[in-house]
C-alpha positions in Angstrom: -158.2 55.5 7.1 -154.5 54.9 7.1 -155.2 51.9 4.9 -157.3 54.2 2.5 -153.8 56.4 2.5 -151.5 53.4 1.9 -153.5 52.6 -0.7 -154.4 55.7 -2.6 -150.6 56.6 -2.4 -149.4 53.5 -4.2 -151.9 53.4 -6.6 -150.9 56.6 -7.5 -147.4 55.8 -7.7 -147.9 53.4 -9.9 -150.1 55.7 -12.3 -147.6 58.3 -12.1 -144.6 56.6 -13.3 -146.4 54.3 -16.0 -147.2 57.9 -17.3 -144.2 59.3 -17.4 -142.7 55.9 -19.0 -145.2 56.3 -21.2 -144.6 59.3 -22.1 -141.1 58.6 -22.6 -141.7 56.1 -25.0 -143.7 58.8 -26.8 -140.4 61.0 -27.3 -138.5 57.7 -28.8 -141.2 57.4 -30.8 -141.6 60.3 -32.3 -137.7 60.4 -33.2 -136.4 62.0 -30.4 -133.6 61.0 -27.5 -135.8 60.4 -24.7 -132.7 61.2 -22.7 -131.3 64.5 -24.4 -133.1 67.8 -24.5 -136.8 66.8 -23.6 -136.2 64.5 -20.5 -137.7 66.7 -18.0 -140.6 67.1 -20.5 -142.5 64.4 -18.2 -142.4 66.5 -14.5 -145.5 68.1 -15.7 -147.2 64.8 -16.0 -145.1 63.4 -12.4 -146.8 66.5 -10.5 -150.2 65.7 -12.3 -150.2 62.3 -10.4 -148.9 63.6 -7.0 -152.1 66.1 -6.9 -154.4 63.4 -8.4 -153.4 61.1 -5.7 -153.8 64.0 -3.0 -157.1 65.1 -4.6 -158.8 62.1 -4.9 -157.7 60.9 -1.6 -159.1 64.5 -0.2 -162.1 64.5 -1.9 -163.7 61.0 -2.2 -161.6 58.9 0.3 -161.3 61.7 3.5 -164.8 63.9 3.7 -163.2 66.6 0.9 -160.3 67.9 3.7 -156.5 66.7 4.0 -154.4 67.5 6.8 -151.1 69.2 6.2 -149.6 66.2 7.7 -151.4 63.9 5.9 -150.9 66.0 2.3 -147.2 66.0 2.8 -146.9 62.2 3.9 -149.0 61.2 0.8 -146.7 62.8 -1.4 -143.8 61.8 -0.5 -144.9 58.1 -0.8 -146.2 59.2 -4.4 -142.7 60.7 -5.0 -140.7 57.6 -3.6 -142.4 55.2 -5.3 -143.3 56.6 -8.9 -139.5 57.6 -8.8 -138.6 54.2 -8.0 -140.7 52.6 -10.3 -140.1 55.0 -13.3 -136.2 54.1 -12.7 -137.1 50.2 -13.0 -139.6 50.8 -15.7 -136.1 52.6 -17.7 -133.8 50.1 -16.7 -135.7 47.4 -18.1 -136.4 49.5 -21.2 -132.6 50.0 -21.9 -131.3 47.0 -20.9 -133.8 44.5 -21.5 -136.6 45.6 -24.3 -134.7 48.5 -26.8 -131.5 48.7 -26.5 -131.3 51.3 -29.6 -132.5 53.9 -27.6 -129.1 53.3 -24.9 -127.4 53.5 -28.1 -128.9 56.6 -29.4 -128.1 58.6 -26.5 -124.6 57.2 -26.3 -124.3 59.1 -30.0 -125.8 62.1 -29.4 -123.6 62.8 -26.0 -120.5 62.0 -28.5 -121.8 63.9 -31.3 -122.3 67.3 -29.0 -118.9 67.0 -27.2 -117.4 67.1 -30.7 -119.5 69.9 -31.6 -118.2 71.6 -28.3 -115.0 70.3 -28.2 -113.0 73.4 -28.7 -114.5 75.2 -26.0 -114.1 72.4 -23.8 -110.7 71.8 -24.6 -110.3 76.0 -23.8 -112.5 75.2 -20.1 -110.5 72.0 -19.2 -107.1 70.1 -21.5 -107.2 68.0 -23.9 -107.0 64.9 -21.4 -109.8 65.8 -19.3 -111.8 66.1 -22.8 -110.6 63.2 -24.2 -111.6 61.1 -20.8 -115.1 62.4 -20.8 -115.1 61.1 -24.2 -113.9 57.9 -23.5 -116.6 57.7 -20.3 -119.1 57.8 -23.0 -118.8 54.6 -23.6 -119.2 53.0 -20.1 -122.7 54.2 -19.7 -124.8 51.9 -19.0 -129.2 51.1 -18.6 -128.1 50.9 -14.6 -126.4 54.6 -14.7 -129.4 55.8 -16.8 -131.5 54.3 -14.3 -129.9 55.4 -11.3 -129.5 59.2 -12.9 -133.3 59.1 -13.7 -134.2 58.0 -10.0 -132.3 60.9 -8.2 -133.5 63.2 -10.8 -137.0 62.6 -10.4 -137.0 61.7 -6.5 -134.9 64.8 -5.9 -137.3 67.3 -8.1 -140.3 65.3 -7.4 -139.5 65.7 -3.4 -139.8 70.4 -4.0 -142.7 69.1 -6.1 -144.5 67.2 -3.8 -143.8 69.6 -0.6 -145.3 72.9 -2.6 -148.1 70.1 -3.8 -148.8 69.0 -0.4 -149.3 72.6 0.9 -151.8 73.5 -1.7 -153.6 70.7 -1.9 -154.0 71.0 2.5 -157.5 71.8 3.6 -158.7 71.3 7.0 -162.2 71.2 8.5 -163.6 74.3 9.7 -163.3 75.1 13.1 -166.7 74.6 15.3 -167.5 76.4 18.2 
């Protein structure tokens, strides 16, 4: 049965961050920075495959019940692994396969701190707004990558603890 577990989780893993890359793409495609305003726009898909993996494992891998134990195990392997992959799955998007899409998020940062720069000159100085400017252009797939992979492990780790205790059903007690 552990085996079963093992392998439920992975395969759900691997489900759930080819969806969210997918989805992703989807964004770029449809003219948008997959990086800007609609990057969280996937966690609806990342919790969809942390309760498919649970579910299917409950119901047609473990006699319909899942232990609380169990539940919140399974998750987290679903959570460390999707997040994992999904952060490879970017990095070799932006470094390797488009690199437009580093580009176009490089812009867009620029083009909103010069839309808010004299706020942020009033918040900070000049300098401190001139070298977040400058760190623009340092950003690279590997920061992207690495930002994308605490994101999602850090949100997907709440997600997959309130998952895991919904998803929990236990046998009924016999007497």
């Amino acid at each position: 049965m552990r085996k079963t577990l093992y392998q439920v989780a992975l395969i759900s893993s691997i489900l759930t961050a080819v969806g969210c890359f997918l989805f992703l793409i989807l964004v770029y495609l449809l003219g948008a920075n997959p990086f800007g305003q609609y990057k969280l726009l996937y966690l609806p898909i990342y919790a969809m495959g942390i309760v498919g993996g649970l579910k299917f494992f409950r119901d047609n891998r473990n006699g319909g019940f899942i232990s609380g134990s169990q539940a919140v195990f399974m998750a987290l392997i679903i959570n460390v692994f999707a997040a994992t992959l999904y952060a490879i799955l970017v990095y070799n998007l932006l470094a390797y396969i488009d690199k437009n899409i580093l580009e176009l998020h490089k812009n867009e940062l620029a083009l909103l701190l010069v839309k808010t720069k004299d706020a942020m000159v009033e918040q900070f100085n000049l300098a401190q707004y001139e070298a977040l400017y400058e760190s623009i252009k340092s950003i690279s797939a590997g920061s992207i990558a690495m930002d994308e992979w605490i994101k999602t492990s850090a949100i997907g780790f709440v997600l997959s603890m309130a998952i895991a205790v919904i998803m929990k059903k236990s046998p009924p007690l016999s007497l």
